[in-house]
LOMARTOR-257051 format. One record per residue (C-alpha): residue number from 1; residue in three letters; x, y, z. Coordinates in nm, 2 decimals, decimal comma. Layout:
N
{node NUM ala {X Y Z}}
...
This chain:
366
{node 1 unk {1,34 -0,45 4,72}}
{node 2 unk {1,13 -0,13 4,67}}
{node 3 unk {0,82 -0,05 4,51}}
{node 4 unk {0,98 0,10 4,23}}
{node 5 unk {1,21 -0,22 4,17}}
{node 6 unk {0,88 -0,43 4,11}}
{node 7 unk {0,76 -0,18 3,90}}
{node 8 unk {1,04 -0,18 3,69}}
{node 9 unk {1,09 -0,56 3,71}}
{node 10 unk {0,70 -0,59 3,57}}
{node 11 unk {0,77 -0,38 3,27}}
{node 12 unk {0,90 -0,72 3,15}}
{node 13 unk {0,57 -0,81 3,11}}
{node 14 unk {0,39 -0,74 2,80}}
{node 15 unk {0,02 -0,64 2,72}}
{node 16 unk {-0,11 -0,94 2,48}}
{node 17 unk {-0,10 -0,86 2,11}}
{node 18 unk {0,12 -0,54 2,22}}
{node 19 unk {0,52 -0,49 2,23}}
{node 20 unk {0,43 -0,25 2,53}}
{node 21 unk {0,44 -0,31 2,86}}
{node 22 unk {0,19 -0,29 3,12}}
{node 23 unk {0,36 -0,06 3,35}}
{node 24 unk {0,38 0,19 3,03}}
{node 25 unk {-0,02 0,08 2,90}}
{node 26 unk {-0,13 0,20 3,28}}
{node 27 unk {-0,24 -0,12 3,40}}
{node 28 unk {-0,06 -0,10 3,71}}
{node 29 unk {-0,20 0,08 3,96}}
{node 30 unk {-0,01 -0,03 4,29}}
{node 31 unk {0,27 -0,23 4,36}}
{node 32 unk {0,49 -0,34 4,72}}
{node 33 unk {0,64 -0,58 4,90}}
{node 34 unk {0,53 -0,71 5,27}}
{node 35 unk {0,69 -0,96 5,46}}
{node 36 unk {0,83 -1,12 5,15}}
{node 37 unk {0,49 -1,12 4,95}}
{node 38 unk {0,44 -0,91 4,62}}
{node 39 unk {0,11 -0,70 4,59}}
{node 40 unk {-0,01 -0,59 4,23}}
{node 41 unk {-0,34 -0,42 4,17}}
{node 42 unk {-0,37 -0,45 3,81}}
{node 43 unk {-0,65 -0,25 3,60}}
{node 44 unk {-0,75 -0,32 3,27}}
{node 45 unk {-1,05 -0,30 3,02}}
{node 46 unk {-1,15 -0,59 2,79}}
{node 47 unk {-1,36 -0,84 2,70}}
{node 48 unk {-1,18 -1,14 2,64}}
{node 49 unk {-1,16 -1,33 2,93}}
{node 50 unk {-0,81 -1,50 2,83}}
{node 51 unk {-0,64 -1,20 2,87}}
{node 52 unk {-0,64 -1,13 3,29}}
{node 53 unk {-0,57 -1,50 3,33}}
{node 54 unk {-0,26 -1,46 3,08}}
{node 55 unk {-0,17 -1,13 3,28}}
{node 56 unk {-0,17 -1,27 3,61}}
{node 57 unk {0,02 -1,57 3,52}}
{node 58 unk {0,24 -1,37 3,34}}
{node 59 unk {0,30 -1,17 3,65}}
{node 60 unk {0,31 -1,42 3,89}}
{node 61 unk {0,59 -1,55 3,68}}
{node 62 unk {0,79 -1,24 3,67}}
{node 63 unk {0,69 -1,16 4,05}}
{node 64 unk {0,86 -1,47 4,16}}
{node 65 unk {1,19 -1,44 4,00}}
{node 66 unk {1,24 -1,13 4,19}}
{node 67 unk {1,47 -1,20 4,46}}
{node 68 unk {1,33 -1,19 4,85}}
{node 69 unk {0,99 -1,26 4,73}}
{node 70 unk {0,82 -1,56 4,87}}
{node 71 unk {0,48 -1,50 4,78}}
{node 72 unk {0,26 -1,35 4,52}}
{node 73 unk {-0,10 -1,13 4,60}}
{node 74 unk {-0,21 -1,06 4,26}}
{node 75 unk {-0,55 -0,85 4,21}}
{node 76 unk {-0,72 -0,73 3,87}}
{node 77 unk {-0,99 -0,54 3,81}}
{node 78 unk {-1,18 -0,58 3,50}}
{node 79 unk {-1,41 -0,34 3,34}}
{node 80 unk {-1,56 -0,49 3,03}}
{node 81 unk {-1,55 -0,29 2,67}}
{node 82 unk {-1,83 -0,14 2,58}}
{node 83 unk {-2,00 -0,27 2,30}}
{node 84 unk {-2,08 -0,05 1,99}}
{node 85 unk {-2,39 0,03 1,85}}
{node 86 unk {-2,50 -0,17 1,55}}
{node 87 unk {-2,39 0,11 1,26}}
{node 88 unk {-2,58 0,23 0,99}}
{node 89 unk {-2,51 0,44 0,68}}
{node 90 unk {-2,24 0,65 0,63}}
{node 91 unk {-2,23 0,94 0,84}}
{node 92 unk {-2,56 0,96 0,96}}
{node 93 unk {-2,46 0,61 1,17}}
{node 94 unk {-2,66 0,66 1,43}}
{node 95 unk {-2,36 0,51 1,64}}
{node 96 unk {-2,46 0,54 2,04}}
{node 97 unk {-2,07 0,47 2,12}}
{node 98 unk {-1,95 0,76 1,93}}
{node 99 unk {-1,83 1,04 2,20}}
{node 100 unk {-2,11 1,28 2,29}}
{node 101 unk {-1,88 1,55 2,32}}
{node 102 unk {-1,73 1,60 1,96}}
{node 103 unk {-1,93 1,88 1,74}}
{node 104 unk {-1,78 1,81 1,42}}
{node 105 unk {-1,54 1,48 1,31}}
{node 106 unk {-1,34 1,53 0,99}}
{node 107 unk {-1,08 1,26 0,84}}
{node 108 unk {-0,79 1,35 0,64}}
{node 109 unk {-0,75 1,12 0,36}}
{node 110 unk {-0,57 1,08 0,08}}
{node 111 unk {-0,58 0,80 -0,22}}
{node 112 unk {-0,17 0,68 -0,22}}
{node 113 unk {0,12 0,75 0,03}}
{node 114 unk {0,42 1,02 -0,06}}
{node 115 unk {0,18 1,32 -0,08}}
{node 116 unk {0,26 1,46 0,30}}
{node 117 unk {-0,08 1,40 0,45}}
{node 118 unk {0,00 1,34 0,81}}
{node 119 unk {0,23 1,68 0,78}}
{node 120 unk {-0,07 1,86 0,68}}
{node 121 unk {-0,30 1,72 0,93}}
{node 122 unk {-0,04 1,77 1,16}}
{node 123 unk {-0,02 2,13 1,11}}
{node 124 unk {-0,40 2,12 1,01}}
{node 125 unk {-0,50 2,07 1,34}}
{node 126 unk {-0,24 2,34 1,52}}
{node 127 unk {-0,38 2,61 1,28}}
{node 128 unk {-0,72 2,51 1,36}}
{node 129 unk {-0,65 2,52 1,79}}
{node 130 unk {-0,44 2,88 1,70}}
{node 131 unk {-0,81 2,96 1,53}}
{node 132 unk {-1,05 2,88 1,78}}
{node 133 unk {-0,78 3,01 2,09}}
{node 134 unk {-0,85 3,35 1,88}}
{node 135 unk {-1,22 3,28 1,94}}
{node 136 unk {-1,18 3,22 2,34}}
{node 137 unk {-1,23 2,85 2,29}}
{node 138 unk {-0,88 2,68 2,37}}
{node 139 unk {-0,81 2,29 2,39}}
{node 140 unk {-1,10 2,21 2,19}}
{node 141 unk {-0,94 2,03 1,85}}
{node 142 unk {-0,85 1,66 1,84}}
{node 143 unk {-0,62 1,47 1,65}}
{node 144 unk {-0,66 1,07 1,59}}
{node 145 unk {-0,39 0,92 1,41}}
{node 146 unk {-0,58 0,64 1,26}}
{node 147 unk {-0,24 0,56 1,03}}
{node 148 unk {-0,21 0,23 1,15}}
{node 149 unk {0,12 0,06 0,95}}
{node 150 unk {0,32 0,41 0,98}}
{node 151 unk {0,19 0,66 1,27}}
{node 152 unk {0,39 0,95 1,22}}
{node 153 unk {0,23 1,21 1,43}}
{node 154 unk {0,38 1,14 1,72}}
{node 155 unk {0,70 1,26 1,61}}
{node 156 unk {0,59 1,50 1,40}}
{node 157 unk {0,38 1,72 1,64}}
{node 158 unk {0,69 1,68 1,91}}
{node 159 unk {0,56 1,37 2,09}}
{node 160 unk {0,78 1,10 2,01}}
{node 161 unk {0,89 0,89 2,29}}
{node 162 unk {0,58 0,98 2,54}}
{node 163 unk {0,30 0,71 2,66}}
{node 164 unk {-0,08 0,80 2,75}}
{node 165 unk {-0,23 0,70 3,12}}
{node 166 unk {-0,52 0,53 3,17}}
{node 167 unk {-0,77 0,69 3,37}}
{node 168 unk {-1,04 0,44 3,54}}
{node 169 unk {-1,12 0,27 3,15}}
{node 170 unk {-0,99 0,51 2,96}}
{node 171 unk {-0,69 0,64 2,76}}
{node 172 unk {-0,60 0,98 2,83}}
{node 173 unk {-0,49 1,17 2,49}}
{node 174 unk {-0,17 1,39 2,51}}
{node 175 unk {-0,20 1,77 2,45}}
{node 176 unk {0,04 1,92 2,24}}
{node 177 unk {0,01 2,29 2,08}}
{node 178 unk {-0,33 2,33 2,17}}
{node 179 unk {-0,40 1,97 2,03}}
{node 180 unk {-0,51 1,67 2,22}}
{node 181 unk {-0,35 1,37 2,01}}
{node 182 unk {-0,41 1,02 2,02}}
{node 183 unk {-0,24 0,80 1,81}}
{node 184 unk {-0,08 0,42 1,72}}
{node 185 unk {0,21 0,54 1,76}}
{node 186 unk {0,22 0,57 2,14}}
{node 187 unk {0,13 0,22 2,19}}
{node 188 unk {0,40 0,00 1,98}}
{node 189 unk {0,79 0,00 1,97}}
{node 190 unk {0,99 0,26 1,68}}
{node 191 unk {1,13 -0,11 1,57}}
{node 192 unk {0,79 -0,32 1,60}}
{node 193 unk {0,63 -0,34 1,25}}
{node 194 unk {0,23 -0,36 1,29}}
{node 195 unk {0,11 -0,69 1,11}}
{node 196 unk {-0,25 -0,67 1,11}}
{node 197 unk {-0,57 -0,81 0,96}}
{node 198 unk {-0,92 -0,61 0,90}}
{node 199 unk {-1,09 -0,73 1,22}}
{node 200 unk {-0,76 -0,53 1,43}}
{node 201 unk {-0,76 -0,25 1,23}}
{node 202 unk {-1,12 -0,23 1,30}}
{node 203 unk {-1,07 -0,30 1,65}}
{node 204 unk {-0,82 -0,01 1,73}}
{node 205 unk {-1,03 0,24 1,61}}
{node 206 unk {-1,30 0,12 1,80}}
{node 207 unk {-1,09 0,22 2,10}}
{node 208 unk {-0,96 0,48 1,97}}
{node 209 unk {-1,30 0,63 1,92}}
{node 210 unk {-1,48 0,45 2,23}}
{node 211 unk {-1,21 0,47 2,51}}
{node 212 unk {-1,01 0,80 2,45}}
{node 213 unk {-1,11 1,04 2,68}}
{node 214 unk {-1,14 1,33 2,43}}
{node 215 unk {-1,34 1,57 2,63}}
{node 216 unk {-1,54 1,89 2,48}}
{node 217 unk {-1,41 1,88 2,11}}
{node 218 unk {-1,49 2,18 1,81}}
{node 219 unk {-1,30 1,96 1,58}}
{node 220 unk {-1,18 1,61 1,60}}
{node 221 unk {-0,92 1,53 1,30}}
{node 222 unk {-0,87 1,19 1,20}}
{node 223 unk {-0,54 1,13 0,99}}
{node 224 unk {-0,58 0,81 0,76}}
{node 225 unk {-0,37 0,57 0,60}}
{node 226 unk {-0,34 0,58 0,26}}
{node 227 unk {-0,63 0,38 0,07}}
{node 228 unk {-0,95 0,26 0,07}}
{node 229 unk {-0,96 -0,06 0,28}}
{node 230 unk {-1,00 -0,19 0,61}}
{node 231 unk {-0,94 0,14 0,80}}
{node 232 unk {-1,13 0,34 0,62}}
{node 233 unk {-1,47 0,15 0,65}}
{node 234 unk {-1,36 0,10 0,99}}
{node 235 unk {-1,42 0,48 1,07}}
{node 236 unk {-1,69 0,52 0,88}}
{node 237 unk {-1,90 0,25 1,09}}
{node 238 unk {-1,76 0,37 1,41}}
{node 239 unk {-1,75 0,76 1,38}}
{node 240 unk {-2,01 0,94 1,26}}
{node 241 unk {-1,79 1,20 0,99}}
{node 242 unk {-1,92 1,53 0,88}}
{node 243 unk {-1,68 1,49 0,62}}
{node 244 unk {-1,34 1,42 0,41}}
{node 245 unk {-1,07 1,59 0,36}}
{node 246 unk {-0,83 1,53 0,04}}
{node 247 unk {-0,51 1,61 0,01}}
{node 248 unk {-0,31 1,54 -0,32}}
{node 249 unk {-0,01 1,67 -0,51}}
{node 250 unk {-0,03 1,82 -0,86}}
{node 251 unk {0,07 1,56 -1,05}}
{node 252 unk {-0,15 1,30 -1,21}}
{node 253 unk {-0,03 1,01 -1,04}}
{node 254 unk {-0,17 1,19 -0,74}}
{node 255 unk {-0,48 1,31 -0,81}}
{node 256 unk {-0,63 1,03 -0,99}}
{node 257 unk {-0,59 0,82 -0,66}}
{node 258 unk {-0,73 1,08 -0,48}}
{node 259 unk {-1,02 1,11 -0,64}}
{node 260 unk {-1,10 0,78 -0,64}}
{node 261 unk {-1,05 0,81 -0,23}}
{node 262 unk {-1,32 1,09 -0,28}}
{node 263 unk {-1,55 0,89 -0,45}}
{node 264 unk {-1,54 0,61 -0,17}}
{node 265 unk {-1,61 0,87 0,07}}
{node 266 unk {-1,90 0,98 -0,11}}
{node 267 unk {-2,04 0,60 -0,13}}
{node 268 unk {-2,07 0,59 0,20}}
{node 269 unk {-2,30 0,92 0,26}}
{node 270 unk {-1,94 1,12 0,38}}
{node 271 unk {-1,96 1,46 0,21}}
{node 272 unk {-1,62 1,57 0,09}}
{node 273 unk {-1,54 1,92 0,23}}
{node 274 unk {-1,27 2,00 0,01}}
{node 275 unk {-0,97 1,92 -0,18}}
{node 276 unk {-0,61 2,06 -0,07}}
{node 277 unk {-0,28 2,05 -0,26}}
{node 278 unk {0,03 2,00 -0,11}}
{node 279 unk {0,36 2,03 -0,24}}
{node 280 unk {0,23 2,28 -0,45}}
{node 281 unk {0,50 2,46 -0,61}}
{node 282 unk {0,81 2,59 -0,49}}
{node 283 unk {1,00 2,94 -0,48}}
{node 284 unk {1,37 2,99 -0,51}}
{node 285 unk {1,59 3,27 -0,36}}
{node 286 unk {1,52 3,48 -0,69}}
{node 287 unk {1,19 3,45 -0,66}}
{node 288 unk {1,06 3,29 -0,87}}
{node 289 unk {0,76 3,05 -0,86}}
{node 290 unk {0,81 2,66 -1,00}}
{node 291 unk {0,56 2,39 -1,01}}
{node 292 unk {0,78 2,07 -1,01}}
{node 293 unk {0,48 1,88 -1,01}}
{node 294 unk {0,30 1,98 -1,22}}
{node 295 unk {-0,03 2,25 -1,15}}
{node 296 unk {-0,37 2,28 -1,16}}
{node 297 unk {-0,43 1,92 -0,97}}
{node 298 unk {-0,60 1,95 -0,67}}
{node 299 unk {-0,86 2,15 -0,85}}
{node 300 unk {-0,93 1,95 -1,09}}
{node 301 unk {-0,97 1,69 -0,84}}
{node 302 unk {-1,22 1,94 -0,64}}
{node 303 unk {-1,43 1,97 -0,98}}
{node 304 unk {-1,43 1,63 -1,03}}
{node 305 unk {-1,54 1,55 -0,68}}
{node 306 unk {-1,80 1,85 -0,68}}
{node 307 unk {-1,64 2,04 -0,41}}
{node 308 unk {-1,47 2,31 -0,24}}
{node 309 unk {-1,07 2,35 -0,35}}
{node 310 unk {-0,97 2,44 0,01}}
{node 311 unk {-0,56 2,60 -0,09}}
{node 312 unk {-0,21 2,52 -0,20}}
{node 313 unk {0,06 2,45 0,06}}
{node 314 unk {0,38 2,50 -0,12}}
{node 315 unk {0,70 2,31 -0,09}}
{node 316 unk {0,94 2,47 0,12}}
{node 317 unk {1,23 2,31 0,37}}
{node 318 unk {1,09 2,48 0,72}}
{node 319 unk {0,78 2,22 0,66}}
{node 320 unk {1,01 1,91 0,63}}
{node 321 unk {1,23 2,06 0,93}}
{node 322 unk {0,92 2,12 1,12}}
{node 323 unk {0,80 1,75 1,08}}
{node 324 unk {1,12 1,66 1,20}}
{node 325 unk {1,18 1,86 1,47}}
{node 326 unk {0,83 1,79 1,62}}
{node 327 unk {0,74 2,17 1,57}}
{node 328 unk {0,50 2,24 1,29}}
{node 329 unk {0,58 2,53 1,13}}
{node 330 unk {0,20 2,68 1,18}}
{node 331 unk {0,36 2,72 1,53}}
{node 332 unk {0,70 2,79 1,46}}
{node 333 unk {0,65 3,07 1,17}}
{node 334 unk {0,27 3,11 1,23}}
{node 335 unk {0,32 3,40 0,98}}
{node 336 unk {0,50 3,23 0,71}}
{node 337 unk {0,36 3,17 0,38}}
{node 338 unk {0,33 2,81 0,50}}
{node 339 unk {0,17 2,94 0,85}}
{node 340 unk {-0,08 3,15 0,69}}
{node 341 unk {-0,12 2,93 0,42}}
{node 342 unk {-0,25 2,65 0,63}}
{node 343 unk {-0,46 2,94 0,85}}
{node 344 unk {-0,66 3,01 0,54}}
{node 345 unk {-0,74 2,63 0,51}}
{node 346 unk {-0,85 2,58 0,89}}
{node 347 unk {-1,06 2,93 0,82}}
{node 348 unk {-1,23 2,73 0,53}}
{node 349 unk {-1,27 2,41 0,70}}
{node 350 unk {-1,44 2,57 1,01}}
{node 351 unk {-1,66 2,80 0,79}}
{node 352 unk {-1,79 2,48 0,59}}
{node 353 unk {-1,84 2,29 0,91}}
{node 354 unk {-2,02 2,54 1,05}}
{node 355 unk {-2,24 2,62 0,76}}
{node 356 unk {-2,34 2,24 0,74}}
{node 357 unk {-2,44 2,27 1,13}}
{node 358 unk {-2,85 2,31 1,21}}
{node 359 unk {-2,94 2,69 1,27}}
{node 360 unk {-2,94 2,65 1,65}}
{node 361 unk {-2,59 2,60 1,64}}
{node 362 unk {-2,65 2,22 1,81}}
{node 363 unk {-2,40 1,97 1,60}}
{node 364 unk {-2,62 1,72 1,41}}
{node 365 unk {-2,54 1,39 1,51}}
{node 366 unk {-2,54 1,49 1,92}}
């Protein structure tokens, strides 16, 4: 019996509330057999004092089922979750357990599903790192996928299939085209639907915000689930935003939603920075230009809202085949109507970021 066997034997063993295991979560952090005993040093970072009882028993219980062990040495080291600051309004939260380290924290919203807005955060945020690599500041863009009952980031910036480590208490985002990502969908099965009420949603973005080691960020991106509920106000009283952005398609059905998203945003003291339109129209082999939902949505929806109309991202196949392929096609065919297209709209963004900054240059909330 190796080392490795035990490790692979305690992947049976599953992190409470979680369908992953702890070998994957990083809880593990040493494992042999001596003279017929098992030794586990397990890591972990919580609060509830039911869970490293559950663990051990749990592997106790799988330890001993291994053949050729006779005894169990079972240690856990427990760092406890630190507790966020009591928020306040809107984006000027005052939150102490927001990360230091992040100048400027935008979400991507939209009002109803169907309109593509993890693709464009997805390809969003690799414009954005292409942008500020051109300015001699590499690695420095984040992407949270906050999209709690359908994380599609993962496989739609090419990281399907991979599993963060854990670092003393926290979780270590993976980098991906210049983008550090962090998302739901790293943590639960392809097959495992997420059930959850308001005080989990709430929770997992805690941690997402609190324990993800994000490092020095220009621009941390947070892609949200359709809707105004539960993990919407969750960000709001956990991050500190310096604002929204909206992406709809043309059509009514669309943009009425999402302005209504807008207006929630603006409720809670989160300026809106702009408005895009995805899907906006699409070009055949002739030529020729067709809006097949409709035109003239997104900035109406801008008006409406009293802000900036940030750009149209048409609706071509190399976006969908990006998506699925796990290579946006800002990186793929960075000048591609679609590549440039979505250029333009990290040039904006940064540009109205930067001109709601102080003069010294010294982000606002840090």
């Amino acid at each position: 019996m190796s080392t490795d066997s035990i490790q692979e034997a305690l992947k049976q063993v599953k992190y409470p509330g979680f369908s992953r295991d702890i070998v994957s979560f990083g809880i593990v952090r040493a494992a042999a057999l001596v003279d017929g005993t098992a030794k586990v040093s397990l890591a972990l970072t919580t609060s509830d004092p039911k869970i490293p009882l559950h663990l051990k028993q749990e592997v106790e219980k799988c330890l001993r089922a291994i053949p050729g062990v006779k005894d169990t040495l079972i240690d856990i080291a427990v760092q406890p979750v630190r507790a966020p600051a009591t928020p306040g309004a809107g984006n000027q939260a005052g939150n102490d357990a927001a990360p230091k380290s992040i100048l400027h924290a935008v979400a991507i919203a939209s009002g109803k599903g169907g309109v593509g807005k993890s693709t464009f955060a997805v390809n969003l945020a690799c414009a954005l790192a292409q942008v500020l690599t051109g300015r001699g500041r590499p690695g420095r863009v984040g992407l949270m996928d906050c999209d709690i009952y359908g994380p599609s980031v993962p496989l739609m910036i090419g990281l399907g299939g991979e599993r963060p480590q854990v670092e003393g208490d926290r979780l270590q985002p993976i980098e991906k085209h210049g983008v550090k990502v962090m998302s739901m969908g790293f943590l639960v099965d392809d097959n495992t639907p997420v059930v959850w009420r308001g005080p989990m949603i709430m929770k997992t973005i805690q941690q997402f915000v609190q324990n993800v080691d994000w490092g020095e960020l220009d621009v941390l991106l947070v892609d949200l689930p359709p809707g105004t509920g539960d993990a919407q106000l969750s960000l709001v009283q956990t991050l500190p935003l310096d604002g929204a952005v909206i992406v709809t398609t043309p059509q009514l059905a669309a943009t009425n939603i999402a302005r209504k998203g807008g207006l929630m945003f603006q409720k809670v003291n989160v300026p809106i920075l702009g408005v895009a339109e995805n899907m906006s129209y699409f070009i055949d082999p002739a030529g020729q230009r067709h809006a097949l939902f409709g035109s003239g949505g997104g900035e109406k929806t801008a008006a409406s809202l009293g802000t900036a109309f940030l750009g149209q991202v048409p609706l071509i196949p190399e976006i969908r085949a990006g998506g699925d392929a796990g290579e946006p096609v800002v990186v793929t065919a960075p000048n591609s109507l679609a590549g440039a297209t979505f250029r333009s709209i990290a040039q904006t963004l940064l540009l109205r970021l930067e001109q709601k900054a102080p003069p010294d240059g010294v982000a606002h909330r840090h």
